[in-house]
C-alpha positions in Angstrom: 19.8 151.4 78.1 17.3 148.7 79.1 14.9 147.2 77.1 10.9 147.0 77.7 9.0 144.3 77.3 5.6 145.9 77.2 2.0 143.4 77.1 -1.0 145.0 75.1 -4.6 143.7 74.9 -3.6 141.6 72.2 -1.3 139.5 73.8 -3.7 138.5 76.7 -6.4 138.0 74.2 -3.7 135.5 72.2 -2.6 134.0 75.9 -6.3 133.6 76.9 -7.2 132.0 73.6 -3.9 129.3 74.2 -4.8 128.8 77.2 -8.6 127.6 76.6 -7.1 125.6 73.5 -4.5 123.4 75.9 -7.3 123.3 78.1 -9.4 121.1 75.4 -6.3 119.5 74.5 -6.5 118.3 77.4 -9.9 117.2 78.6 -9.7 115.4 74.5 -6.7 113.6 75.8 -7.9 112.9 79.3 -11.1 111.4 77.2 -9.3 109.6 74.5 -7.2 107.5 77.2 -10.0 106.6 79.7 -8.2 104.2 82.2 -11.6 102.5 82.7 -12.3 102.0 79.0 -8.2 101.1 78.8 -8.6 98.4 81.6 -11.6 97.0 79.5 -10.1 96.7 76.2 -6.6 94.8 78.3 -9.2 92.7 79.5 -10.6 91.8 76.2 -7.7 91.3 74.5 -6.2 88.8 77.3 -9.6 86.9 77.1 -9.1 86.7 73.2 -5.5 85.7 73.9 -6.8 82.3 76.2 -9.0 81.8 73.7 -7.5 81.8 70.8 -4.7 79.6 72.3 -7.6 77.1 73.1 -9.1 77.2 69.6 -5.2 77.0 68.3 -4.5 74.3 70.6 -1.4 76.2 71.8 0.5 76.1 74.9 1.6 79.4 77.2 5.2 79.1 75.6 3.8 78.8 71.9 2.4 81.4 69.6 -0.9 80.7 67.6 -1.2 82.4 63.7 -3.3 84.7 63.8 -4.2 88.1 64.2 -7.5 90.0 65.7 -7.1 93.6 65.6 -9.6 95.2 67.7 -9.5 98.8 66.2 -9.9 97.4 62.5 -12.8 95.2 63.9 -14.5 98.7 65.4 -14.2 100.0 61.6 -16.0 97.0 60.1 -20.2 97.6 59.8 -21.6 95.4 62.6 -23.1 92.8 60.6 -20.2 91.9 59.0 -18.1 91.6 62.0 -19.2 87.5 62.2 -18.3 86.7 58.7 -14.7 88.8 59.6 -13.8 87.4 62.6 -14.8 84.0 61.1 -12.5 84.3 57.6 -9.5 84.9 60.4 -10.0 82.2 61.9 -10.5 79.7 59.5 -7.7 77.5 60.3 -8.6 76.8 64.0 -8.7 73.3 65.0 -11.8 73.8 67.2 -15.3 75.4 67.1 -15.3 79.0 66.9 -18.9 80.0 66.9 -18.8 80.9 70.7 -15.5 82.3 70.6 -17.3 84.6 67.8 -20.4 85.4 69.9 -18.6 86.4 73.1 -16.5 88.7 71.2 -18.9 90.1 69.4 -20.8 91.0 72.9 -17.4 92.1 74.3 -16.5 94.7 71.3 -19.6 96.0 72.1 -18.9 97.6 75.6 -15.6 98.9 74.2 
């Protein structure tokens, strides 16, 4: 004796619903890893990296101390993001003030 396998209305209704959630999966996915916004963000952070071996007086081979984390930055209220980026980078042996203002311009296009 064989065995049915039998599809009711309920079933397609359940498969169409699926289907229209993996759908929005995926557009949120497709959104959430922009390769345009992606490329800018790489950009930023290897500008912050030649800069922050400048203000650390560091060569290609040597690591400075310190650490700017982009998406904790994005959290902070935007006119506290100066005084934040500034505590971090309190033990620079150059002038950060510009390295400060570009970034701050930069985060904003991210």
């Amino acid at each position: 004796m064989a065995s049915q396998v039998s599809f009711d209305d309920k079933n397609s209704e359940l498969n169409s619903s699926l289907a229209k959630k993996n759908a929005r999966s995926k557009n949120h996915l497709t959104q959430k890893y922009d390769p345009k916004r992606t490329r800018r963000r790489l950009e930023v952070e290897e500008w912050m990296d030649q800069e922050l071996r400048e203000l650390y007086e560091c060569d290609e081979d040597e690591d400075y101390d310190v650490e700017i984390d982009l998406d904790n930055l994005l959290e902070v209220a935007e006119e506290d993001r100066y005084t934040a980026i500034e505590k971090i980078l309190e033990e620079a042996k150059n002038p950060t003030d510009e390295f400060i203002k570009e970034l701050l311009e930069k985060i904003k296009k991210l």
